[in-house]
C-alpha positions in Angstrom: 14.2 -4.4 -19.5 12.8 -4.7 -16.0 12.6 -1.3 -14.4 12.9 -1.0 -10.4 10.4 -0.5 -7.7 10.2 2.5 -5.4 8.0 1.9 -2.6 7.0 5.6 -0.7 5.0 5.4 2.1 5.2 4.9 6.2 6.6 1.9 8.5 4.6 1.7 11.8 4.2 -0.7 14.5 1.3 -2.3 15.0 -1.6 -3.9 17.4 -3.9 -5.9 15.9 -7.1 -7.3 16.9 -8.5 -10.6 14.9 -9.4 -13.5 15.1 -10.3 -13.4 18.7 -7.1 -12.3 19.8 -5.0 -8.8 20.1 -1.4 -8.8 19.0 0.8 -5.9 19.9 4.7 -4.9 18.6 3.8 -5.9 15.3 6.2 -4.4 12.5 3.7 -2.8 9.9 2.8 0.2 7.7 2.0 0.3 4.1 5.2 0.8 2.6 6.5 -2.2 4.3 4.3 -4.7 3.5 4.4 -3.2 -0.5 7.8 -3.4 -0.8 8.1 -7.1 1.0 5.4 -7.9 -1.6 7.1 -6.0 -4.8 10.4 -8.1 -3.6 8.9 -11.8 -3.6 7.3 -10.6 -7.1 10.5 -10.8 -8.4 11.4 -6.8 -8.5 14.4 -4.8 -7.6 12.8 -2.9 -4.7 14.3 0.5 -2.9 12.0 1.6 -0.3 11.5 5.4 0.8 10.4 5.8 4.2 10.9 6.9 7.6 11.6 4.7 11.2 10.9 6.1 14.5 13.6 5.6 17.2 11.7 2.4 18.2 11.3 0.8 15.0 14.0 -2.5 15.4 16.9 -2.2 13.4 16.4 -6.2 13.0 13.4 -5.8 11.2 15.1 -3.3 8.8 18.1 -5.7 8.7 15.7 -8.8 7.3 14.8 -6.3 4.5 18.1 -5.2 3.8 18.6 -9.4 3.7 16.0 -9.5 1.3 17.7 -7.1 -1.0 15.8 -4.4 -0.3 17.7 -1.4 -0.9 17.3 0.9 2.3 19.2 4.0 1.2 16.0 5.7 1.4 14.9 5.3 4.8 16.2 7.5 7.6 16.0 7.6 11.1 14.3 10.3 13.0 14.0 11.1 16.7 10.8 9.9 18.2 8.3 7.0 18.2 7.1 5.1 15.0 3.4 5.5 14.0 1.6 3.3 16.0 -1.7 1.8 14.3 -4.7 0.1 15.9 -6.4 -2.5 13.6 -9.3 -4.4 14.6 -11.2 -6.6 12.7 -15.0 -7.9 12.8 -17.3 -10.0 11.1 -17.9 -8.8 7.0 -14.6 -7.6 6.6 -15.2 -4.9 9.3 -12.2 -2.8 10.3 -11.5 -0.2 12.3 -9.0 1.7 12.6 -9.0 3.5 15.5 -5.6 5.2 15.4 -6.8 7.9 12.7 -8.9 9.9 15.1 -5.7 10.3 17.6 -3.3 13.2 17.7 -0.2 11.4 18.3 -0.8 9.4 15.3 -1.0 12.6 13.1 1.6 14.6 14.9 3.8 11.3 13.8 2.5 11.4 10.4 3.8 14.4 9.5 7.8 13.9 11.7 7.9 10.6 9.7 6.8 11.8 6.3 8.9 10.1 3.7 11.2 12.2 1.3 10.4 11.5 -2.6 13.3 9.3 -4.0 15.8 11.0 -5.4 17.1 9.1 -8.4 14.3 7.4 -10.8 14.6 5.4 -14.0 12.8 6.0 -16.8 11.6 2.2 -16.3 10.8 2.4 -13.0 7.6 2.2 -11.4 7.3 4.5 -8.3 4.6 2.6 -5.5 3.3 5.4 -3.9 1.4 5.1 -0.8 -1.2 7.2 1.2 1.2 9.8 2.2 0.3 14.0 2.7 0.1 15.9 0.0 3.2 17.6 -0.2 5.3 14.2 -0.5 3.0 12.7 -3.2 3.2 15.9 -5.0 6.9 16.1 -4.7 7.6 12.3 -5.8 5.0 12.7 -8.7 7.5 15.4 -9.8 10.3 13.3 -9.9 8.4 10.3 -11.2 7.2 12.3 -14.1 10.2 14.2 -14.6 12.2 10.7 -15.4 10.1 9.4 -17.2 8.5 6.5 -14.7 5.2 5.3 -14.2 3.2 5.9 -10.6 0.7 3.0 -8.9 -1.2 4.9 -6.4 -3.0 3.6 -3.2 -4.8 5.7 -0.8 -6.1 5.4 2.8 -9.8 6.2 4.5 -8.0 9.0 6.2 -6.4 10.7 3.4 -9.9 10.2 1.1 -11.4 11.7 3.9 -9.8 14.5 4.3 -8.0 15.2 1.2 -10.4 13.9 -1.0 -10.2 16.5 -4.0 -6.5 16.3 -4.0 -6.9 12.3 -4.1 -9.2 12.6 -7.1 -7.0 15.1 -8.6 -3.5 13.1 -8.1 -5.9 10.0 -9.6 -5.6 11.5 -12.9 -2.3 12.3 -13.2 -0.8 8.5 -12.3 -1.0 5.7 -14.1 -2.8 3.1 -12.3 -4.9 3.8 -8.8 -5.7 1.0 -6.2 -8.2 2.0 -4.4 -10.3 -0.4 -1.8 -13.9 -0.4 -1.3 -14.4 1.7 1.9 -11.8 4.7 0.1 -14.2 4.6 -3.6 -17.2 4.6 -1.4 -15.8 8.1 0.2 -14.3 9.2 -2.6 -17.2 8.5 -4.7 -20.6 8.7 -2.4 -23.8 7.4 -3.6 -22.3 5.7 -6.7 -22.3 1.8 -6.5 -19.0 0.3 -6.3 -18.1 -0.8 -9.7 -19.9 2.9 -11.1 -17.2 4.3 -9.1 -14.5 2.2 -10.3 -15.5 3.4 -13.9 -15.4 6.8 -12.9 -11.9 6.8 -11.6 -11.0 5.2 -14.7 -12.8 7.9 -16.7 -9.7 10.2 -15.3 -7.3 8.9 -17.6 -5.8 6.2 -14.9 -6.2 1.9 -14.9 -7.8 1.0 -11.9 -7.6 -1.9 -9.8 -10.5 -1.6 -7.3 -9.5 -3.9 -4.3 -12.4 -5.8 -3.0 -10.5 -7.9 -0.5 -12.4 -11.4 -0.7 -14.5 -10.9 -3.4 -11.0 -10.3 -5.3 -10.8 -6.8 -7.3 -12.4 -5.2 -10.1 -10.1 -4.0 -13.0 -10.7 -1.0 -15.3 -8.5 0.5 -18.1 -8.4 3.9 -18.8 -11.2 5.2 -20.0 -13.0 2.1 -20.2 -16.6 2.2 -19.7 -16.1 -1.5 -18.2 -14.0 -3.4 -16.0 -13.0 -6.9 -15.9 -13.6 -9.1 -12.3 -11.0 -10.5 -11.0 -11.5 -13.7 -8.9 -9.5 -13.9 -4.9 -7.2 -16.5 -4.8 -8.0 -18.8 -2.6 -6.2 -18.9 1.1 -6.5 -19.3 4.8 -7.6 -16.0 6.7 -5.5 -15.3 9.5 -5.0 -11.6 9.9 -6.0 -9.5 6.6 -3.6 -6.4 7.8 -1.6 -5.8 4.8 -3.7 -7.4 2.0 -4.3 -4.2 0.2 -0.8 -2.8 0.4 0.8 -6.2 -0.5 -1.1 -6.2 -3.4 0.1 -2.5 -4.7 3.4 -3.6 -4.1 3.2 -6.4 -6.3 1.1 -4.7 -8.9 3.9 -2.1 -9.2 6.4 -5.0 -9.4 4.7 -6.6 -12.6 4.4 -3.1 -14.4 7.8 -2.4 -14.0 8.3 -6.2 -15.4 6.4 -5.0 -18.4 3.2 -6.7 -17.7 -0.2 -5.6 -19.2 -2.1 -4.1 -16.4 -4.6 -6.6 -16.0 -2.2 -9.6 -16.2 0.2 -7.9 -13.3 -3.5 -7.3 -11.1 -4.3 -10.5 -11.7 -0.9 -11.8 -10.6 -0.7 -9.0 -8.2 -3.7 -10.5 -5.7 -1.5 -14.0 -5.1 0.6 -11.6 -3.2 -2.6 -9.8 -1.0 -3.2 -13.4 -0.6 -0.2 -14.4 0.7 -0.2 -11.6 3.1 -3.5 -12.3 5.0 -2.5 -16.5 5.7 -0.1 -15.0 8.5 0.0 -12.3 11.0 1.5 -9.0 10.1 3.8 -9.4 7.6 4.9 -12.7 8.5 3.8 -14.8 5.4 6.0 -12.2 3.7 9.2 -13.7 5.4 9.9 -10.6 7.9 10.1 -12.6 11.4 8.8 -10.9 14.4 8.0 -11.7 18.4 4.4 -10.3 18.9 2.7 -10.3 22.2 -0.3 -11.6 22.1 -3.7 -11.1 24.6 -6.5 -13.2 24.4 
């Protein structure tokens, strides 16, 4: 029986620098492109999040259209997180937005409350979100019974990098990227680090963006590489997330884990061949600036 999704994480709006050009007002945040991606895999999706005044209600509508249950996402006062993505040559990013106040001080007004009702065949998606919420929905993912995918973000590795490892071993798959093994992990070379997630008792599925990812089972002293699927770059905002939305979709399916990672990167791949969340199916107006 397929279980459902729950995707917990932030919404944010966006500017985005690639490709030679900057796009502002773009709908974004990590829970919104996972559970966009966890939907077109095929899963029953409720998303857990929060949406600042300015969010649009049409953009929440075109999930709602997509059958993405909502009951989980309030409204608070204030702005949404606003992120700042820019991209350079080698898969450069920067992300300028983590060294502002405002964009903490919204972090923790918006912080997403831990779903309340979990199947025992449910997969929870869980984001990079503060400690307290992803301590609060492992609870209630554990206490039904359901299995967590984890992602992280260079912030929260940064900063909360011993409660990152820690929450590592207690879920059961972790999706790290390159730059958040490479902090979490310093001085061990990429796939070394990959083993030694794995090593805490978690499958990982270390995101390599276009070299593909690198997949590791529990405990395994190995992992398996998995090849990119080949696509046209346009914006790669959303690659990572889109894939641990997906991946969480083929667990709950009852996929082996390497079979749903490998399935899982069509959907990062998807993602980055149009801006934002666009290739996704959520339709936006952007302003763009050469």
């Amino acid at each position: 029986m397929t279980g459902r999704v729950h995707v917990v994480g932030y919404l944010s709006i966006d500017r985005i620098e690639a490709g030679g050009r900057a796009m502002e007002g773009v709908p974004g945040g990590a829970a919104l492109y996972a559970a966009l991606a966890a939907r077109a895999a095929g899963a029953t999706v409720a998303l857990h999040a929060a949406a600042g005044e300015d969010f649009s209600e049409a953009w929440l509508e075109q999930l709602a259209a997509r059958g993405i249950d909502l009951a989980g996402v309030a409204r608070k006062a204030g702005p949404t997180r606003r992120a700042r993505l820019a991209y350079g040559p080698r898969d450069a990013r920067a992300s300028a937005h983590y060294a502002e106040a405002a964009w903490w001080e919204r972090t923790r007004a918006l912080a997403p409350s831990p779903p309340a009702t979990v199947g025992g065949g449910d997969v929870v998606a869980l984001m990079a979100v503060p400690d307290g919420v992803a301590d609060a929905t492992l609870a209630a993912a554990r206490g039904a019974g359901a299995r967590i995918a984890m992602d992280t973000s260079a912030a929260f590795a940064t900063d909360g990098r011993d409660a990152v490892l820690a929450r590592a071993a207690m879920v059961d798959c972790f999706a790290p990227s390159l730059e958040e093994t490479r902090l979490l992990h310093p001085g061990l070379d990429d796939d070394a680090a990959a083993v030694r997630l794995a090593a805490s008792g978690c499958d990982v599925l270390h995101k390599r963006g276009p070299a593909g990812a690198y997949a590791v089972a529990a405990r395994a002293d190995r992992g398996v590489r998995l090849p990119a699927p080949k696509t046209d770059l346009c914006d790669p905002t959303g690659a990572g997330d889109s894939t641990v939305g997906a991946l969480a979709a083929g667990l709950a399916a009852g996929a082996d884990f390497v079979v749903a990672a490998t399935a899982a990167l069509a959907f990062g791949a998807r993602c980055v061949s149009g801006i934002g969340p666009s290739a996704l199916g959520l339709d936006f107006k952007e302003t763009t600036r050469q």
